[in-house]
One Martini backbone bead per residue (centre of mass of N, CA, C, O) as a GRO file, in nm:
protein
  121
    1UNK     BB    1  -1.621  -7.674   5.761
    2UNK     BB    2  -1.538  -7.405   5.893
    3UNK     BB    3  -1.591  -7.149   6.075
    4UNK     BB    4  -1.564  -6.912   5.871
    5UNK     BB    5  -1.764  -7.028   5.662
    6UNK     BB    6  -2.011  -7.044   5.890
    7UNK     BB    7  -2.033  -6.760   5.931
    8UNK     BB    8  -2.095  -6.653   5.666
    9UNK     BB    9  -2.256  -6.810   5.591
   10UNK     BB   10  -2.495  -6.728   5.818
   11UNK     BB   11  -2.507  -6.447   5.754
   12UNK     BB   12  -2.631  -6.438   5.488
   13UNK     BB   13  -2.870  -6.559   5.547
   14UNK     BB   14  -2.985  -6.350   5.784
   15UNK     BB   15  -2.901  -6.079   5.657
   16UNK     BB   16  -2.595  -5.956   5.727
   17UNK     BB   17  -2.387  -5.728   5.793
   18UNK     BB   18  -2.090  -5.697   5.956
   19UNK     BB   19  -2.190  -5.472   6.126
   20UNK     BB   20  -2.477  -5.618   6.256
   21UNK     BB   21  -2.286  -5.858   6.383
   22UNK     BB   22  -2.109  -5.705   6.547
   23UNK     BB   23  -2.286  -5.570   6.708
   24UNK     BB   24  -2.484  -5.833   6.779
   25UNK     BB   25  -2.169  -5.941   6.913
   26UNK     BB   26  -1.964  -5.728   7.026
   27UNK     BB   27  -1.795  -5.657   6.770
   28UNK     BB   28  -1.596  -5.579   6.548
   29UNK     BB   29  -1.600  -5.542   6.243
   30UNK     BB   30  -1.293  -5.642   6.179
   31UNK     BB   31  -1.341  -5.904   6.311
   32UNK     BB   32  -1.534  -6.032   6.157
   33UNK     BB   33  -1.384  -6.050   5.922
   34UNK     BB   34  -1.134  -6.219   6.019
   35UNK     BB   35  -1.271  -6.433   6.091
   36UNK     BB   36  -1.368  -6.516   5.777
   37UNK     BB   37  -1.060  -6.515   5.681
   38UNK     BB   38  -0.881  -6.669   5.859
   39UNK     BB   39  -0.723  -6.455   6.120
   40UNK     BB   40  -0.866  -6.618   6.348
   41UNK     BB   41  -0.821  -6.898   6.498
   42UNK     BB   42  -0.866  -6.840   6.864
   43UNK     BB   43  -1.162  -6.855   6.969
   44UNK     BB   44  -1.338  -6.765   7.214
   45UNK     BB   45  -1.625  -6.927   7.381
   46UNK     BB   46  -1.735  -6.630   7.420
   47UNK     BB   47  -1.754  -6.537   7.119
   48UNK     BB   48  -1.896  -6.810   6.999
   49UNK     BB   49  -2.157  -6.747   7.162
   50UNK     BB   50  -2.226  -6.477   7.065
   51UNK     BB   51  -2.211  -6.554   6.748
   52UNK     BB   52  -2.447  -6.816   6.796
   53UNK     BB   53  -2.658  -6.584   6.870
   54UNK     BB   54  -2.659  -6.389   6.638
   55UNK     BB   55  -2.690  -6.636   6.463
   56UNK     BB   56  -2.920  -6.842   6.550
   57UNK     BB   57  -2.717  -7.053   6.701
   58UNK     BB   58  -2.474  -7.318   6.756
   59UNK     BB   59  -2.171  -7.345   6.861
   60UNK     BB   60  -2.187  -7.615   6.688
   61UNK     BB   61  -2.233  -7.540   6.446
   62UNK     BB   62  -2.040  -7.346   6.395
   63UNK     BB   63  -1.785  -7.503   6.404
   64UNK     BB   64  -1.882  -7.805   6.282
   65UNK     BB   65  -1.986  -8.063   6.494
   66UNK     BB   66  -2.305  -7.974   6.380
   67UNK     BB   67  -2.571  -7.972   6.171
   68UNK     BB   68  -2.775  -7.853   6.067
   69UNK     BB   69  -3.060  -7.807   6.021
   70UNK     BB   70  -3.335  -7.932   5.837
   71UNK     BB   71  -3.577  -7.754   5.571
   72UNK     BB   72  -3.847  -7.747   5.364
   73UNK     BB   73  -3.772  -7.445   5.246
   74UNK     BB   74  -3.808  -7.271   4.966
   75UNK     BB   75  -3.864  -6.974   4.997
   76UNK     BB   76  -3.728  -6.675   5.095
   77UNK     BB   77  -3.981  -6.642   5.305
   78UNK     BB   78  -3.975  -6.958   5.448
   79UNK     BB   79  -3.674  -6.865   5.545
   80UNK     BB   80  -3.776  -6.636   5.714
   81UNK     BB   81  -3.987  -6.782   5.909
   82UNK     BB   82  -3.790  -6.992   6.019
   83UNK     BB   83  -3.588  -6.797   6.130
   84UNK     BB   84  -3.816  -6.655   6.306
   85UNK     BB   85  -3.921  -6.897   6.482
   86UNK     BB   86  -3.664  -6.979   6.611
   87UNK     BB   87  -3.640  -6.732   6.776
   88UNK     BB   88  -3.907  -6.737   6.918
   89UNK     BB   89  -3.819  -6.933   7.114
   90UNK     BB   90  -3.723  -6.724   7.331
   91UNK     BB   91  -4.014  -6.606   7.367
   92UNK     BB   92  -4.244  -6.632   7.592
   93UNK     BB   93  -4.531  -6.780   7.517
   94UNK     BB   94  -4.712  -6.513   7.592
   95UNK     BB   95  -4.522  -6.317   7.411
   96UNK     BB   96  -4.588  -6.523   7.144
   97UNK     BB   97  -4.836  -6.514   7.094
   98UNK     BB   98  -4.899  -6.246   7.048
   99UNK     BB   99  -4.726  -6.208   6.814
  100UNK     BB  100  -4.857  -6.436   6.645
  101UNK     BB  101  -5.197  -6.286   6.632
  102UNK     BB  102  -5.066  -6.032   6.479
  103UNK     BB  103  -4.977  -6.134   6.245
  104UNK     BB  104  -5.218  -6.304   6.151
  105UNK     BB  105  -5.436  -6.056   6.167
  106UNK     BB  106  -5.246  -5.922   5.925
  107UNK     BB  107  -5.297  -6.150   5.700
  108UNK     BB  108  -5.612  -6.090   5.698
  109UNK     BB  109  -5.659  -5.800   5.658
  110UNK     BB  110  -5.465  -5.806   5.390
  111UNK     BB  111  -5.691  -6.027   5.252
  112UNK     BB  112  -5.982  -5.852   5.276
  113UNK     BB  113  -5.869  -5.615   5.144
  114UNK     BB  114  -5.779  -5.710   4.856
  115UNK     BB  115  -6.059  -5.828   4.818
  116UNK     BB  116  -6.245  -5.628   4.808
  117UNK     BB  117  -6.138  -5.462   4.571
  118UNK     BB  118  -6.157  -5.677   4.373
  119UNK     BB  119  -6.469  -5.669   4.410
  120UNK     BB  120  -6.450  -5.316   4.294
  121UNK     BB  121  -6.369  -5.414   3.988
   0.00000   0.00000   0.00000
């Protein structure tokens, strides 16, 4: 698979559209299109590098000298929170523990209220 048909999956997956990714990539939407459509042959390694961090990928993946990481997520939910496992790889420990407690937390909280509901119907 080429570096293109690589950012179109990876953006995909993602859930970014044209705009989002090139926000967070730094060109324009034009660019991202051209990308995609292998209108763009010779991408410079600091563009490749941009556009593998706002996919949250390594510049090798998105080449495609190495393949994706494998994962046992089945559900769109799993897929969704393996994605952002990986991203918060990225956020300082203390300030990761931080948010997964708060996540953690909101689950809690989401489930004893639902519980509580459902045992005074």
């Amino acid at each position: 698979m080429g570096v293109e048909e690589n950012i179109r999956k990876r953006r995909k997956l993602m859930g970014y559209t044209l705009e989002e990714l090139a926000k967070k990539a730094g060109v324009s939407t034009t660019t991202i299109l051209r990308y995609e459509r292998g209108e763009i042959k010779a991408i410079g390694h600091d563009k490749i590098k941009k556009l593998a961090d706002a996919l949250d990928t390594t510049p090798e993946q998105l080449l495609g000298w190495e393949e994706e990481p494998k994962d046992t997520a089945q559900t769109p939910t799993e897929k969704k929170l393996l994605l952002l496992a990986r991203r918060a790889d990225k956020i300082p420990q203390p300030d990761r523990d931080a948010i997964l407690k708060v996540f953690e937390n909101s689950i809690d909280v989401y489930l004893k209220t639902k519980r509580h509901a459902e045992e005074k119907e």
